[in-house]
Steps between C-alpha positions, in 0.01 A plus 500: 500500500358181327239340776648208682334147501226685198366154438194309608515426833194234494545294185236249572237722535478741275293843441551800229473798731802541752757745602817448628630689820861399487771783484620755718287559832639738788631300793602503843661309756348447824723390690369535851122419350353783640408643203103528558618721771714711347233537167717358241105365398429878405788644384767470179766252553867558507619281215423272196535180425456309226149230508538224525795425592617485856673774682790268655580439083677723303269502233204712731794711520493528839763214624422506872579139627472601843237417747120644319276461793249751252473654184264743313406506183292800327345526124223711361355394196206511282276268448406465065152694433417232255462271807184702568209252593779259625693502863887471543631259663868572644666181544853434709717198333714466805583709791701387848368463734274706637272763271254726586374700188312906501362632212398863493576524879255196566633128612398261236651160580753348707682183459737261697809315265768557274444229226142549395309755337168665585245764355259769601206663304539885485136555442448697796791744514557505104342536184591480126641837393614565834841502710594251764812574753607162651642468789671212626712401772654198571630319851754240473648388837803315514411340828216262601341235339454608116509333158797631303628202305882557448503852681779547758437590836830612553626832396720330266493215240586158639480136413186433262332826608539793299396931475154568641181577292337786608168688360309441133715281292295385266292682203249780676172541220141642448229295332128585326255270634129529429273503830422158474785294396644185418770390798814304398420158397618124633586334218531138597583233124370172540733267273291168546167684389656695254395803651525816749328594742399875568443669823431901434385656782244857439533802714114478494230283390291705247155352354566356176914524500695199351822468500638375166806338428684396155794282460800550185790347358672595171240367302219736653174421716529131652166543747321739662281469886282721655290501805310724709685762728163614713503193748807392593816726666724271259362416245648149294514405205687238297655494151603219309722418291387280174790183460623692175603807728665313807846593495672504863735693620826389662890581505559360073159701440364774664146554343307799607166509412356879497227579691230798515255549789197725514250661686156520299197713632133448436472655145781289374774770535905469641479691802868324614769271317827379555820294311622220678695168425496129597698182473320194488765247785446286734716392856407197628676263760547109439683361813847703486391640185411848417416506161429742233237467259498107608889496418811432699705844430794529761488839614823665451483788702704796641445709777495865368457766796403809251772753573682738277787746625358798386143400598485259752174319495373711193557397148688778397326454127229223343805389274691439857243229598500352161862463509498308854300242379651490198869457679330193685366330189891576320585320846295200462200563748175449404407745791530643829400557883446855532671515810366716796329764312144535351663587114294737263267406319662561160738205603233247499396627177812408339526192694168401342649617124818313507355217690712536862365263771487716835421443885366772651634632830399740746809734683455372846851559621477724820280270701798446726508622854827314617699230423399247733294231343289456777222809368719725293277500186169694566314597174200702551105469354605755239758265348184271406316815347802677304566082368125506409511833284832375296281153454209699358680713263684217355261281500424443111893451392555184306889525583466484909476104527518511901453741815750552791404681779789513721870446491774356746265535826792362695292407822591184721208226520388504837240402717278836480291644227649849397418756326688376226309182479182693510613723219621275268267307541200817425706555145536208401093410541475897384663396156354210459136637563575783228667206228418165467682444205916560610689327802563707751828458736450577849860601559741481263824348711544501839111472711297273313214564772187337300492133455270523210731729304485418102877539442786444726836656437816538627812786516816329493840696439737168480778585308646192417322292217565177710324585797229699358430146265503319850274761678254502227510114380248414737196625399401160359477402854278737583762652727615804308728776618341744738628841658583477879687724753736345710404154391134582674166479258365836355239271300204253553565195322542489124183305369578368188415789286692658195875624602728699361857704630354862476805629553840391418861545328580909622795442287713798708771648202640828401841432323607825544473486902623103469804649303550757755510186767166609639326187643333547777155701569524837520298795490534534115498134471228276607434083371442203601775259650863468330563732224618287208830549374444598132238534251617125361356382880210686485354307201633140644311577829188656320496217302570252797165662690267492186594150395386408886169646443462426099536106600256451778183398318292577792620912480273677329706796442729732719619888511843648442573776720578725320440674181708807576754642766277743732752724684708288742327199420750384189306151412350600179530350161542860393687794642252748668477773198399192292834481303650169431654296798573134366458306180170527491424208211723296720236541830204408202674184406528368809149585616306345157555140520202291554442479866385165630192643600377591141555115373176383525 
């Protein structure tokens, strides 16, 4: 078979020597997770699946969209004898939730989370030239406290919650590193010095190591930086860039500058490198503001939630996540909120080559314990750690312009501190201790829980253009919309910062279920308020909700949800499989007028 997901997986951090693990693995379910007991660690497994693809898709070719509460996973493999002198590293993309790893019958890592990756060095149960059996299982409760994003905790589909993740689902791979080693990078740019700043932490600090760095564009060598790597765990350098060679990036022009870090011993010598990539853009705030590169650019986003029918929250190719952002920019977006799910890293890649704004988001759905809004949201500590690791590896991506840690923590303001509060509060002060340079949203909707929150936001589903103008004009009175439950506050009090409708419009249509007089939700059918009546309605009230937005000067952008159908949920711009759903040039045209925010 041809290997699934063959590409990359780390694009901004590049090295020569790599092997990819994904393909067929032997599998088995675990249903009852007792299979330490019963030796499934040991022995052969019953089946195969295809890596890395999930095995509730149909593309692992397992389809089993039941309950997973374990899986196992088993490979042997062999690591490259040219690697000798070098260790292998055995990195994990993505696996939910809960991983513990063996290799040659010894545990070598274990790791709590679905939407982040993590890595182990193999030095001490396997060398170049020789074979490694992994062994992996993974636990994925459907009950409890746990972050799963858009994951159902019912059997079946329902509402805006969809088929369950379980197990490796992103691209499983084996990498040469020398003993000592160059870690992955912070790449911060500095637009008003003309500059970026390096941060490259060492495995260790060897006597008379530098670490070296060289910046590129299209006309070759631009500047070079070095300092020493033997006294500091991080070692920082900066590179800048001459006036002649300042081009920024942004949506119209998406400059990449290439970028080559390496290790240097004592004697002069390479001893590590890498490939990398950086956009030289600034975010800054100015009163409701959020500007880019100093500039007023109304953010035209849509909320895309990363699903595909045959591979749920796996691309089911590179050219698959090219095309989604692709279908946005056809649509008129300049971007997107990736919405409750950490998305690959190859997504940010493109975002960063086409020049697609994004707000990152962390899958906290599953927080809930009830629906009472007196305590019935209870993240846990590991929430701020799995948030942390997503921060870290996208870090250095010109095309994130702002962090959001949470989303819709529907809890009532009250007069106790809860463990909400003290969790939202530890991520947001988590994110912006690891970047100083985006704004981070506490909560995006619903429980905006810390008063010095950079961005406040709002989710409002108004389906009439009228009242959605109303609800949003007043803004300039420092009184804009907020989320409450039963007319009771889930929010401290707005505080004058930049505002924008996160999430709006759900558009519900499917002609063929309006011609068959289906208008109501059902379990095949899922939106947001009335149905319209035809596809001639659905561009009147698109356009009426836009224009509301496009004409408040003090908006600084907003998000569409959605860019596709996802199962039930039929709100998207596009039908689910991607194929055409409306006039698509129509939806541009009435997104691309000036918006009253960009007249400065």
């Amino acid at each position: 078979m041809t290997q699934p997901r063959a590409e990359y997986p780390r694009p901004q951090f590049v090295r020569p020597d790599w092997l990819n693990l994904n393909g067929e693995w032997q599998f088995e379910i675990d249903r009852s997770d007792s299979g330490l007991e019963r030796g499934l660690r040991e022995r052969e497994l019953e089946r195969r699946i295809v890596v890395p693809f999930a095995p509730e898709t149909e593309l692992s070719g397992i389809e089993d969209v039941d309950f997973l509460e374990a899986v196992w996973y088993r490979t042997t493999v062999t690591i490259p004898a040219g690697w000798d002198g070098k260790d292998a590293v055995l990195h994990f993309q993505a696996v939910d939730h809960d991983a513990t790893v063996w290799v040659n019958g010894e545990e070598v890592v274990r790791h709590r989370g679905g939407f982040t990756p993590f890595s182990v060095n193999l030095r001490h149960v396997a060398k170049p030239g020789e074979q490694a059996t992994i062994v992996v299982r993974a636990r994925d409760t459907h009950r409890g406290p746990q972050a799963r994003g858009k994951q159902s905790q019912l059997y079946a589909n329902h509402s805006c919650l969809y088929t369950r993740t379980t197990g490796i689902w992103q691209t499983v791979w084996l990498e040469a590193v020398p003993t000592v080693h160059l870690r992955r990078p912070r790449i911060t740019p500095d637009v008003a010095g003309s500059s970026f700043h390096l941060e490259v932490p060492v495995s260790a600090n060897k006597p008379g190591y530098q670490v070296r760095a060289v910046l590129k564009d299209a006309d070759g060598e631009i500047t070079t930086a070095e300092v020493r790597a033997d006294l500091d765990l991080a070692p920082r350098l900066t590179l800048q860039v001459p006036a002649d060679r300042v081009r920024l990036w942004d949506t119209t022009d998406p400059h990449l500058y290439d970028l080559r870090v390496e290790l240097i011993d004592a004697e002069g010598n390479v001893v590590d490198g890498a490939d990398s990539y950086a956009g030289l853009r600034s975010v800054s705030i100015n009163g409701k503001a959020i500007l880019i590169n100093g500039k007023h650019v109304f953010q035209r986003l849509v909320l895309d939630q990363g699903y595909w029918p045959e591979s749920l929250m796996t691309a089911p190719s590179e050219e698959a996540i090219v095309r989604d952002i692709e279908l946005s920019l056809a649509a008129g977006f300049n971007g997107a909120r990736l919405h409750q799910k950490v998305f690959e890293e190859r997504f940010l890649y493109h975002a960063d080559r086409l020049g697609y704004l994004v707000w990152g988001e962390f899958g906290d759905w599953g927080s809930g314990v009830g629906d009472t809004g007196d305590d019935n949201q209870q993240p846990t500590a590991t929430y701020v750690g799995q948030w942390l690791e997503a921060v870290e590896r996208d870090y250095s991506h010109p095309s994130i312009v702002g962090w959001c840690p949470l989303n819709e923590t529907h809890q009532l303001l009250h007069d106790r501190i809860t463990q909400l509060d003290d969790v939202t509060r530890a991520m947001f002060l988590a994110t912006k201790a690891a970047d100083t340079s985006r704004p981070v949203l506490d909560a995006s909707g619903y429980s905006h829980r810390v008063p010095e929150t950079d961005v406040w936001d709002s989710h409002n589903y108004e389906q009439d253009p009228a009242e959605f103008t109303r609800q949003m004009a007043d803004l300039v009175n420092d009184k804009p919309y907020g989320n409450t439950r039963d007319d009771k506050p889930l929010s401290l009090a707005y505080d004058g910062q930049p505002y924008f409708c996160s999430e709006f419009g759900g558009i519900w249509w499917n002609a063929e279920k309006a011609a068959a007089g289906k208008s109501g939700n059902s379990a095949d059918s899922w939106g947001y308020g009335q149905r319209v009546a035809n596809e001639e309605d659905f561009y009147v009230r698109f356009a009426g909700l836009i224009d509301a937005l496009l004409d408040n000067e003090l908006m600084f952008g907003y998000c569409y949800t959605q860019l596709t159908d996802v199962f039930q949920e039929e709100n998207g711009i596009y039908n689910f499989d991607r194929s055409n759903k409306l006039d698509v040039p129509r939806i541009k045209a009435i997104q691309e007028r000036q918006a009253a925010y960009e007249k400065d």
